[in-house]
Structure formats: structure tokens, C-alpha cells
N, C-alpha and C positions, 0 to 999 in steps of 0.2 A: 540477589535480586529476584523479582518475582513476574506474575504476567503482567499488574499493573504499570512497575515499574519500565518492565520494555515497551509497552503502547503508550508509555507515557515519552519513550524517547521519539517514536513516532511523529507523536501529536506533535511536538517540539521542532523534529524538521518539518512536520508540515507548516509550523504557522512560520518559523525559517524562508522556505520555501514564499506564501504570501507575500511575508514583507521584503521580498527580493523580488516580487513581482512576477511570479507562479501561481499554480494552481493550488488549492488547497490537500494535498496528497501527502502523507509522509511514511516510510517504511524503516523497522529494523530489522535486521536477521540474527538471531540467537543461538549458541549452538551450545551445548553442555552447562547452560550458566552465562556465555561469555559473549556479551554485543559483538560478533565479527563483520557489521555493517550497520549503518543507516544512511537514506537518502530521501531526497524530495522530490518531487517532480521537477524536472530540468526540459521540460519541452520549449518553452518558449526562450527558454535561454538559448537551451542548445539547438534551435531550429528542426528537430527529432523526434516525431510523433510517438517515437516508442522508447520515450524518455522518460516512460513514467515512475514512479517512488520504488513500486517491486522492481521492473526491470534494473533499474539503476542500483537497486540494492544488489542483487541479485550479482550484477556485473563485478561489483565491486567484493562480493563476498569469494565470489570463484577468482578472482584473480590474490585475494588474504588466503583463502586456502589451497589454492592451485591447484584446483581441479573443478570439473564442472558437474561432480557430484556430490550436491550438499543432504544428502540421506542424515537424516536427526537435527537438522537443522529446522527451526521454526520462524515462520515471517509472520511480524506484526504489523498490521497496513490500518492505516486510518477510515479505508473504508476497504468493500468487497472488491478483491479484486475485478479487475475487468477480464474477459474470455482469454486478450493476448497474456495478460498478466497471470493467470489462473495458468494457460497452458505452461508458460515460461516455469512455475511455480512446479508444476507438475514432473515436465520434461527435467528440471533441477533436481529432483525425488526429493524437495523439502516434505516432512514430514507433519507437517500442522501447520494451518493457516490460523491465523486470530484477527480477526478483523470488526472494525469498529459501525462505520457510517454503511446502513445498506447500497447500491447498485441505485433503488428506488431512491435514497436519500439525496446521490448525487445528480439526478438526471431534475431532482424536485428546484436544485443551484445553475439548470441550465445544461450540464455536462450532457454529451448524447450518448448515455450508455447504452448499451445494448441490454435490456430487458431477460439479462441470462446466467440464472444465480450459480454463485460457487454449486450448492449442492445439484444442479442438473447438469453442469459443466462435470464433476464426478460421476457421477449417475451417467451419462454419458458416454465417457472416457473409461471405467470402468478403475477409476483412480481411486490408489489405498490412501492418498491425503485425508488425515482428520481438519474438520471444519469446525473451529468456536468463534461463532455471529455474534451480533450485539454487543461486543465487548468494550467498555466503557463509549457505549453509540454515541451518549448526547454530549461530551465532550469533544469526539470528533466532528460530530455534525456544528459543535461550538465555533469546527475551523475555520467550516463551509460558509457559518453566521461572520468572521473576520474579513474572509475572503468578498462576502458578497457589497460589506460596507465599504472595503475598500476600492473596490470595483467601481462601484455608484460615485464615488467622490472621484476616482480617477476620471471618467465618462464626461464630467461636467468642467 
């Protein structure tokens, strides 16, 4: 498998996530080749502010590999992580972030991001995580485009 195809498991629980009545967010984590995670955002499910796609990946990758150091491991999120999910990321020692829909993209669907990109959350932190942006963006922002219609028709 390749990068496409893991952002494309991504994309997959995020639009999952949607139609179960979520936000539009989805995460895998990779580690040598081998999907050892994917999740959705579960906030509203699970009543859990910090339920979102990476953490829940994240949770679920260190409990398959038992340990809470996933060093070479890489998360593919449908969009830039957020500051707690970046930290989460960080504090994990995943090794590469891939990420689809900008911070700008999701705040443009309403989300109240915080206006604080992966690269100055590194910059920052003084973090050796590698950052590739944009990675298949307008497919994930396709989610944002799923989620936002089904919103509207829910609403009415």
C-alpha cells in the first residue's frame, strides 16, 4: 500500500464517521507498511471533547502495539491536526503527519479551530515530526462538502 491508499482509509472513516452522525474527521496510523489503526471522530457519540479521529487513533494504536511509543509510525488525518491532536501526535514520537483538509479549511465548515498550523506547533515545540500538507486536500474537504449537506437537511 502506498500514501494514497492510507489517506484514502482515512477519508473512509471520516465519511463512516458522518453518516453515523459525526463530524467530518477520519485518521489511520501506519507503521512499516501495515494499517495498525483507524478512527473517526467519536465526540458526539462519545460525549468526549477529545474524541477526536487522531486521538482515538492514537488510543487505539498504543493499546495494538502496547506501548505509548509509536516512533516510525505515521498518521494520515483528513485534515491538519488540531494543537491537542498535533501535541498528542508529538508526545506519541509518530514520525510523519499526512494530512489532507487545512485548519483554514475546517474553521471555513464552521469548526472553531484554532488558527495554529502544524508547522508552527513544530516550530514551536522544537518537534522532529515530518509535516506533508495538502495531501489529497480536495477529497477531504469533499467530506466537509458531505457533512455540511447533511447538516442542513438534518436542521430542517
Amino acid at each position: 500500500m502506498n500514501d494514497k491508499e492510507f489517506m484514502k482509509i482515512a477519508i473512509e472513516k471520516a465519511r463512516e464517521g458522518v453518516e453515523n452522525g459525526q463530524t467530518p474527521f477520519g485518521a489511520c496510523i501506519v507503521k512499516d507498511g501495515e494499517v495498525i489503526s483507524s478512527a473517526s471522530n467519536t465526540v458526539w457519540k462519545d460525549g468526549d471533547i477529545t474524541a477526536h479521529a487522531e486521538i482515538n487513533a492514537i488510543r487505539e494504536a498504543c493499546k495494538k502495539l502496547n506501548t505509548v511509543d509509536l516512533s516510525g509510525c505515521i498518521i494520515y488525518s483528513t485534515c491538519e491536526p488540531c494543537p491537542m491532536c498535533f501535541s498528542a501526535c508529538n508526545w506519541a514520537k509518530i514520525s510523519k503527519i499526512v494530512f489532507g483538509a487545512r485548519i483554514e479549511d475546517a474553521k471555513k465548515y464552521g469548526f472553531r479551530e484554532m488558527l495554529i498550523s502544524n508547522e508552527q506547533m513544530k516550530s514551536l515545540s522544537k518537534s522532529k515530526i515530518e509535516i506533508k500538507s495538502d495531501f489529497l486536500r480536495d477529497e477531504c474537504i469533499e467530506v466537509f462538502e458531505q457533512w455540511s449537506r447533511l447538516e442542513n437537511k438534518r436542521a430542517y
